[in-house]
N, C-alpha and C positions, 0 to 999 in steps of 0.2 A: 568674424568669418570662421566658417567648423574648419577644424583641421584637416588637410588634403594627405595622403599618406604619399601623394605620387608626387610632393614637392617635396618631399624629405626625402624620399629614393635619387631625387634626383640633386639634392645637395650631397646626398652619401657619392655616389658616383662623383660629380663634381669635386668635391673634396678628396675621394681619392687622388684624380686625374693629377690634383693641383699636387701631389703628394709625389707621386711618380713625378714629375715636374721636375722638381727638386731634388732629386734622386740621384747622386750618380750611377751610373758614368750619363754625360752628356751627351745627345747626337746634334745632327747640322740643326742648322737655323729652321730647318723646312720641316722637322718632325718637332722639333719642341714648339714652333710657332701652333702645329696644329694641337699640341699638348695641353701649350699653353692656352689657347683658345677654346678648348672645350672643360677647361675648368674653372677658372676665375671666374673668367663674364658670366658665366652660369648662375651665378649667384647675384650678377644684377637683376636677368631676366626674373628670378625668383622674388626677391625684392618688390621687383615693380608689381609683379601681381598679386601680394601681398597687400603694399601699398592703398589703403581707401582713405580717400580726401574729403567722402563723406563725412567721415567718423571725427575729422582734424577741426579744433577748436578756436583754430586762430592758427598766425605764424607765429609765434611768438612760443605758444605752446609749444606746438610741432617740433621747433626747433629745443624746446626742451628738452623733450623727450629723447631725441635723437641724438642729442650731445649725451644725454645718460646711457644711450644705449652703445653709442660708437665712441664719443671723445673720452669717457672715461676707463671703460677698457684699453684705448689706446695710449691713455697717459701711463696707466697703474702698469699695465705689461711694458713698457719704456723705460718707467724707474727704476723696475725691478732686473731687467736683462742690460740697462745702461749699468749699474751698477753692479751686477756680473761678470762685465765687459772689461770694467776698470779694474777690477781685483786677480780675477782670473782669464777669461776670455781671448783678452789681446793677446795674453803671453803665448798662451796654450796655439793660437791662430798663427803664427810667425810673425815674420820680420815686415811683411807686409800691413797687418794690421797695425804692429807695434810703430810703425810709423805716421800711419793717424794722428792728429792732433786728438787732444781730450776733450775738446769741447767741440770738434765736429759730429759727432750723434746729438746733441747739444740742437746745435743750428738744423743740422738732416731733421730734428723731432720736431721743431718751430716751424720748420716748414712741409710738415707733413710727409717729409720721406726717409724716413728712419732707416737707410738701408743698410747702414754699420750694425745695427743691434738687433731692426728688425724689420727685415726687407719685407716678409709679404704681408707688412698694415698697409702698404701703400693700396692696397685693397679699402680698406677700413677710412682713409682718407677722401679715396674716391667716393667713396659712396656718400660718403655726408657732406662732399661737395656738389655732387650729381643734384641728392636730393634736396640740399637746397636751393640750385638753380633750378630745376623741376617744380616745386612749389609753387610760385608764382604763375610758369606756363601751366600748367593744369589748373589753377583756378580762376585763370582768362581765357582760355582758351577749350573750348569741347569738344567731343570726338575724337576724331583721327588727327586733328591737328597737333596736340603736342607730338604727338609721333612723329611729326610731318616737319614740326619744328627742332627734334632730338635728332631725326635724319641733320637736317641744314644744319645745325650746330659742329657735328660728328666732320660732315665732308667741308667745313670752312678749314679745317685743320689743311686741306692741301694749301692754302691762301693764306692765312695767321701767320705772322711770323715769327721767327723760333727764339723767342727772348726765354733770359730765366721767370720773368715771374710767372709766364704760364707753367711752370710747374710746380710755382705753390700750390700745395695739397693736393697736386694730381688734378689742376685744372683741366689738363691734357685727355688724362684718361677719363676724366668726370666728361666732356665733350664726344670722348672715341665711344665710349661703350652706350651713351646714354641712349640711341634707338633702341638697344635689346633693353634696357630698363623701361621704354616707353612702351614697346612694342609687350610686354607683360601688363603693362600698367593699364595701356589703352585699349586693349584685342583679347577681353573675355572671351566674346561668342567666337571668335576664331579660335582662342588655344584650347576652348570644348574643340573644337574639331581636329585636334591632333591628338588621331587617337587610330586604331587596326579596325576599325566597326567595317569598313568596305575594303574589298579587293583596291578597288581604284585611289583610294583615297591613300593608303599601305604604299602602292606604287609609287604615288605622289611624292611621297615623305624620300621614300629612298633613294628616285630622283633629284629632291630636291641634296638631300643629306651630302648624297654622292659628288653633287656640283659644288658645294661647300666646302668639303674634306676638300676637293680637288682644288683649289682654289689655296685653300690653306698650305698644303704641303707643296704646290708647284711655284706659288706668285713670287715666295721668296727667293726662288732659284734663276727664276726668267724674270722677273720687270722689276722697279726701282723698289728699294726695301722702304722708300717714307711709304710709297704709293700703295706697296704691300700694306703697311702694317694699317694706313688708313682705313685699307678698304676691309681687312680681317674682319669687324663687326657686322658688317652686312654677308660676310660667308658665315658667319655663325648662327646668323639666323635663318640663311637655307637649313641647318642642322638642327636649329630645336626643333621645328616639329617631329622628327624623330626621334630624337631625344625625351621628347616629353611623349611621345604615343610609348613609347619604351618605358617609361616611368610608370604609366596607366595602365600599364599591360601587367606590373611588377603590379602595383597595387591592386588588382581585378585580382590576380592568380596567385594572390600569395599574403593580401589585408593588410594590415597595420606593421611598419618593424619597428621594433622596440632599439632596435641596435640604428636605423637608419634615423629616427625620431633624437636620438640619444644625441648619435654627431651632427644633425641639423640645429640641434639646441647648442652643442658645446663646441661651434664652428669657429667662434673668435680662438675658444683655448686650440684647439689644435692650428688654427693659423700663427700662432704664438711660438707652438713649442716645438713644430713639425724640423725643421731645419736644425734647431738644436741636437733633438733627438737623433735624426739623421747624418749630422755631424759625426755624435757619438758612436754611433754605429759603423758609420765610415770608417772610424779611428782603430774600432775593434778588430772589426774584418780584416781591416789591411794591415794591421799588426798581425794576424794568427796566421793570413793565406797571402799576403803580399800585395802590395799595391796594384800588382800589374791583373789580380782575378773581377778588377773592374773595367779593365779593358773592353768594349764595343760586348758588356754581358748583359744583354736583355731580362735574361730572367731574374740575374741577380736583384741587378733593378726594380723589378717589380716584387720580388722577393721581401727587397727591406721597405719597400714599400709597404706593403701587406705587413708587414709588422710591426712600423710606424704607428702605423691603425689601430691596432690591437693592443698596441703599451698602451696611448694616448686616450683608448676610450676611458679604463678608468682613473687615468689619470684627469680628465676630463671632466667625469662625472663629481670627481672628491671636490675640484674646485667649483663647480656648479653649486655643491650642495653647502660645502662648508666655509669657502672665500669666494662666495656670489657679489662682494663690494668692487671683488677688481673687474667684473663683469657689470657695475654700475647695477647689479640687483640686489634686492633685499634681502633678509633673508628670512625660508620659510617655516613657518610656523610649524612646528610637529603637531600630530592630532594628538587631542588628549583622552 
């Protein structure tokens, strides 16, 4: 598949969002749910439409591949920040961490939720869970039906019951987001259609977007938070079609970015290092201006965000080009 410039705009954006996330200062449940929601899953929807089943040579393969490309980044970034964790990390973290057992990141990494050392793979878990219960329904089923089936999987979560092992590897969320991963996967000719080509269609999106934002920032505050959080994937998918006409409009009026291209390739590393980094920062800040200039400071927020970004690209880029093994890639040949 040629490469799409409006699917990397739209992992840049996404991966900011997920970036300000994480940022503090923290707000309610209601504005980070919609935070959160318009950055992570973003990157299943992208996935999926990536995703051709044509091109897949077997399951066996498939599942090769995808262990090279997700389980071994996930290990190689786990060894290297578990064992960060143990020398420096805890100490520097307080009394909180230091109270940890040492081989609970240990177990949290065995079962896919590394969230001692490194909370946002649980991204990177889901997805290679997703896509291997996906595998089988796309190659039984055609059409609109896996969608149909990613829908019923996603809303049995009101019904399932809430044992630990549905959260081995982010079964959970492998289930919750898996419509926006179908709904790219299965819905070519429709996500041509999210685009500004007509007045009406432009409307549409913004209707729809608007009912989804709404949705997102209010459900949490008024009805049950399981029911909220279930139902979150199906408000984000009112929101991609503007999201991605938004992305097309960026690509139409502005071509290729070299910078957006950059972090859609080096999206594992900065999911890696983003938190650390802003750690850091955190530490700095509130040492020179006081802890309290994070209080309810939006700009600040978005501030050290935006410069998260900016350390991280080439830091990003160095591990891409010269430890491409902890990303499960090769590495490349210089022209001669």
């Amino acid at each position: 598949m040629k490469r799409q410039a409006w699917l990397d705009y739209m992992k840049l954006i996404a991966m900011f969002l997920v970036v300000v996330y994480h940022t503090p200062p923290r707000y309610d449940n209601a504005h980070e749910a919609a935070l959160f929601n318009m950055g992570a899953p973003v990157f299943f929807f992208a996935a999926g439409y990536l995703f051709n089943f044509a091109k897949q040579k077997g399951f066996l393969s498939f599942l090769s591949h995808r262990a090279r490309q997700i389980l071994v980044p996930f290990t190689t970034f786990f060894i290297i920040f578990y064992a960060l964790w143990l020398v420096v990390g805890r100490r520097m973290a307080g009394p909180e961490e230091q109270a940890i057992d040492t081989l609970t990141p240990v177990w949290q990494f065995i079962q896919g939720t590394p969230d001692v050392v490194l909370g946002p793979f649980w991204f990177l878990a889901a997805l290679f869970t997703m896509q291997v219960i996906y595998y089988p329904i796309k190659k039984y089923l055609s059409g609109y039906w896996p969608l149909v089936v990613a829908f019923l999987l996603s809303l049995s979560l009101f019904v399932l019951p809430d044992v630990p092992w549905f959260r081995y590897w982010n079964l959970d969320k492998a289930f919750l987001y898996m419509p926006i991963y179908a709904l790219g996967n299965c819905c070519h000719p429709l996500v041509e259609k999210f685009n500004f080509d007509t007045r009406g269609r432009s409307l549409l999106w913004l209707l729809c977007a608007a009912l989804g934002l709404g949705f997102l920032i209010v459900a949490p505050l008024n009805i049950n938070k399981d029911v909220a959080y279930v139902l979150a994937p199906e408000a984000v998918i009112l929101v991609l079609p503007l999201y991605t006409a938004v992305c097309k409009w960026l690509e139409k009026h502005h071509g290729v970015s070299r910078v957006a291209q950059t972090v859609a390739i080096t999206g594992i590393t900065y999911l890696a290092l983003q938190n650390y980094l802003i750690g850091i920062i955190k530490m700095v800040v509130g040492k020179v201006a006081g802890q309290a200039v994070f209080d309810d400071n939006i700009l600040l927020k978005v501030a050290i965000a935006i410069a998260v970004m900016i350390i991280l690209y080439p830091l990003a880029i160095l591990i891409e080009r010269y430890l491409p093994f902890l990303l499960g890639k090769p590495y490349k040949k210089s022209a001669s």
